[in-house]
C-alpha positions in Angstrom: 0.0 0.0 0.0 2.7 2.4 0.8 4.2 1.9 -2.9 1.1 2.7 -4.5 1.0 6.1 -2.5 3.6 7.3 -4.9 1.6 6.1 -8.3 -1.5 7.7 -7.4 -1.8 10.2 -10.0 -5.1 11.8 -8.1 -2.8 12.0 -4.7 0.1 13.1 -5.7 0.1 16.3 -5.4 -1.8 16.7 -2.0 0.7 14.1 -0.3 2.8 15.8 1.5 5.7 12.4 1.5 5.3 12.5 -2.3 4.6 16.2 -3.0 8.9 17.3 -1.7 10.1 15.1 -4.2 11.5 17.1 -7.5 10.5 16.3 -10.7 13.0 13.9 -11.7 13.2 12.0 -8.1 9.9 11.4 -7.8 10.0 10.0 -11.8 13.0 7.7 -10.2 10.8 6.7 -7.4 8.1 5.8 -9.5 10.4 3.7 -11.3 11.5 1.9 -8.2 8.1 0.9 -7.0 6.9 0.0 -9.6 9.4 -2.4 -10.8 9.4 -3.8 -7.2 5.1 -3.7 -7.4 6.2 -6.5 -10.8 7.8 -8.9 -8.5 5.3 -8.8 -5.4 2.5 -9.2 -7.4 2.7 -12.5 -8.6 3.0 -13.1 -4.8 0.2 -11.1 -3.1 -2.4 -11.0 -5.8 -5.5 -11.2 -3.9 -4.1 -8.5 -1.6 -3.3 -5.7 -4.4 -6.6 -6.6 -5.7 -8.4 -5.7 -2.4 -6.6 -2.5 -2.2 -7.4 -1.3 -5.7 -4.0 -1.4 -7.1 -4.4 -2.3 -10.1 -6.7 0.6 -10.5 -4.2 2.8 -9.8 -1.3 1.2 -12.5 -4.6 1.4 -15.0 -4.7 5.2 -13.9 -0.9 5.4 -14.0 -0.8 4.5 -17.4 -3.1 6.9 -18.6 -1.4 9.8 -17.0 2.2 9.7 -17.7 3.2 9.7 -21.3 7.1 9.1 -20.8 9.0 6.1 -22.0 10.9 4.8 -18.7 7.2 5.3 -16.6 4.7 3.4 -19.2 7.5 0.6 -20.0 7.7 0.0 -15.3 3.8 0.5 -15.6 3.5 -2.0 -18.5 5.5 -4.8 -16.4 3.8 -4.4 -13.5 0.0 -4.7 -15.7 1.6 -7.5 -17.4 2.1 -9.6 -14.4 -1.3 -8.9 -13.3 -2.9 -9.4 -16.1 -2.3 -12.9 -16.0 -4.8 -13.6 -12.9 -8.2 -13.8 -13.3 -9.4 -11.5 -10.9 -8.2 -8.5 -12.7 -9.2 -9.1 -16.4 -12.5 -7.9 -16.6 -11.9 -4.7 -14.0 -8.9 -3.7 -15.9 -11.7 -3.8 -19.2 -13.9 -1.7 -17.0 -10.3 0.9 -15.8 -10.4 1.6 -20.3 -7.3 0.0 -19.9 -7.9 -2.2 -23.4 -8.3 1.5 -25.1 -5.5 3.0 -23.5 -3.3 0.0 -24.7 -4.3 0.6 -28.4 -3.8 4.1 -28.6 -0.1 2.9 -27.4 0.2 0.6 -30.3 -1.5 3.5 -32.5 0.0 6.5 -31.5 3.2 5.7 -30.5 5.5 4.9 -33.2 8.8 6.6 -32.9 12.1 5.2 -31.7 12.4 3.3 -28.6 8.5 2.5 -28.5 8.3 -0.4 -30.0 9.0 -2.6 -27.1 6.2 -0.7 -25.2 3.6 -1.7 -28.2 5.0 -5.3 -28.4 4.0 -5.1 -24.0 0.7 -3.9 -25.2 -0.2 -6.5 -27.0 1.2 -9.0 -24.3 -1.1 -7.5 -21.9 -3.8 -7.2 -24.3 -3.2 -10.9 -25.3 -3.7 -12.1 -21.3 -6.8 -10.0 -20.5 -8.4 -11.3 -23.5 -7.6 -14.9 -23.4 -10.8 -16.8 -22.2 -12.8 -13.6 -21.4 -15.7 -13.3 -23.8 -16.6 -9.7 -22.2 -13.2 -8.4 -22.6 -13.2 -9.9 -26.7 -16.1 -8.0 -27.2 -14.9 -5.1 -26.0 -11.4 -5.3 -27.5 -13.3 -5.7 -31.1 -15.5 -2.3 -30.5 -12.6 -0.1 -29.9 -11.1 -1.8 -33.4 -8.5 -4.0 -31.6 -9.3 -6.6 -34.4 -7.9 -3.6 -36.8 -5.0 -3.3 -34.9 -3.9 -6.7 -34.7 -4.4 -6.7 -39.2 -2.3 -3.8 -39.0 0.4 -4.9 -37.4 1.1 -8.3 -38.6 3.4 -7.3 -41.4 6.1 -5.2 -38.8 9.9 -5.2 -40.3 10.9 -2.0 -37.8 14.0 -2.7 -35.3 14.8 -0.3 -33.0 17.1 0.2 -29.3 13.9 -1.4 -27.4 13.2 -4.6 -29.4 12.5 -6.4 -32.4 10.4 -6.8 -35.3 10.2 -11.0 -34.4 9.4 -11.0 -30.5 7.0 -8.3 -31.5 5.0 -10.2 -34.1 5.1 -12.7 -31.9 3.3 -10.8 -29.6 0.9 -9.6 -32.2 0.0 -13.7 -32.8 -0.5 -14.0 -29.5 -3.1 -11.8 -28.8 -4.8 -12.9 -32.6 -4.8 -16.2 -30.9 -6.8 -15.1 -27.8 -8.6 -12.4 -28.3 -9.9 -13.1 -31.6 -10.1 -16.7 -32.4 -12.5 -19.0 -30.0 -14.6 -15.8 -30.9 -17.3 -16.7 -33.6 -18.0 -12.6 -34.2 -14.4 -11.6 -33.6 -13.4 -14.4 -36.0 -16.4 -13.1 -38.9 -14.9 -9.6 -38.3 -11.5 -10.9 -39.0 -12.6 -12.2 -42.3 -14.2 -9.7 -43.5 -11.2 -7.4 -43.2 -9.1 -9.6 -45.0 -6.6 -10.9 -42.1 -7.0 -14.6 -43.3 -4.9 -12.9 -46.0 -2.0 -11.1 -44.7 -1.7 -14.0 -42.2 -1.5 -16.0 -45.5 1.6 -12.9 -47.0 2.8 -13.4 -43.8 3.6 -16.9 -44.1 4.9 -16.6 -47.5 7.9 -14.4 -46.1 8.4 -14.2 -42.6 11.0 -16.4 -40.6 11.0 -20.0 -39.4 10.0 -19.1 -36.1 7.3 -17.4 -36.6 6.0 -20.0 -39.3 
């Protein structure tokens, strides 16, 4: 509880242990618990559930636009993401929109390991969660998954394979099992590029 004081976008400023921080310490601090919130939470689930914590990395997300905070915030949602319990509240937090303007919006260097997270974390939320599929296909997540298929960028924060991979992934649950989701992804022609794709992408991915 005492590390989510400092990612509490709504208390920051009237905490007065947060609020004597500068600018760049408090960014550090962040950091810090956060990346420490990414380890305990595959410990103490149930617990940061009860206290709303993954509420407040939802919230985080949306507030800080900075590479080093989203990529700790990302980790931490990834981890989560992968118990039940939080799927459908994190659908209910926008997080599934606030993911895909990520993979939308940011596109310049060093992002592309944050977009290949999104799609992890997209991938978990959706996988076996018919509420959160149906959601993910209204805010044209189906869209996003066509569109980034065919991905030959390398940058400093990853790479073009690892992130397809990714992008597979969360074709593979949040779109098939689906019978809508799976219609919609016909209709757009994704059967295809998934057929282009095959035609020239690596072994691995094959």
């Amino acid at each position: 509880k005492a590390l989510f004081i400092y990612l509490d976008p709504a208390s920051i400023e009237q905490n007065q242990i947060v609020a004597r921080w500068a600018g760049p310490q408090l960014l550090e601090l962040q950091i810090h618990a956060l990346n420490i919130l990414s380890h305990l939470i595959a410990l103490v689930p149930t617990h940061v559930h009860e206290i709303g914590g993954h509420f407040t990395l939802a919230l985080f997300l949306q507030s800080y636009t900075d590479i080093p905070r989203r990529k700790s915030a990302m980790m931490a949602i990834l981890n989560a993401s992968n118990f039940e319990m939080f799927k459908v509240e994190f659908q209910q937090n926008d997080l599934i929109q606030t993911l895909l303007d990520v993979i939308n919006t940011q596109t310049e260097a060093g992002t592309l390991y944050l977009r290949e997270l999104s799609f992890n974390i997209l991938s978990n939320i959706c996988k076996d969660c018919r509420e959160n599929q149906k959601t993910f296909r209204r805010v044209n997540g189906i869209e996003a998954v066509k569109d980034n298929l065919q991905c030959a960028e390398v940058d400093q924060s990853g790479n073009s394979t690892t992130f397809q991979v990714a992008v597979l992934d969360c074709l593979t649950n949040s779109i098939f099992g689906n019978k809508r989701s799976e219609l919609h992804f016909l209709d757009i022609e994704g059967v295809q590029v998934l057929l282009d794709l095959i035609e020239s992408c690596e072994y691995t991915l094959k």
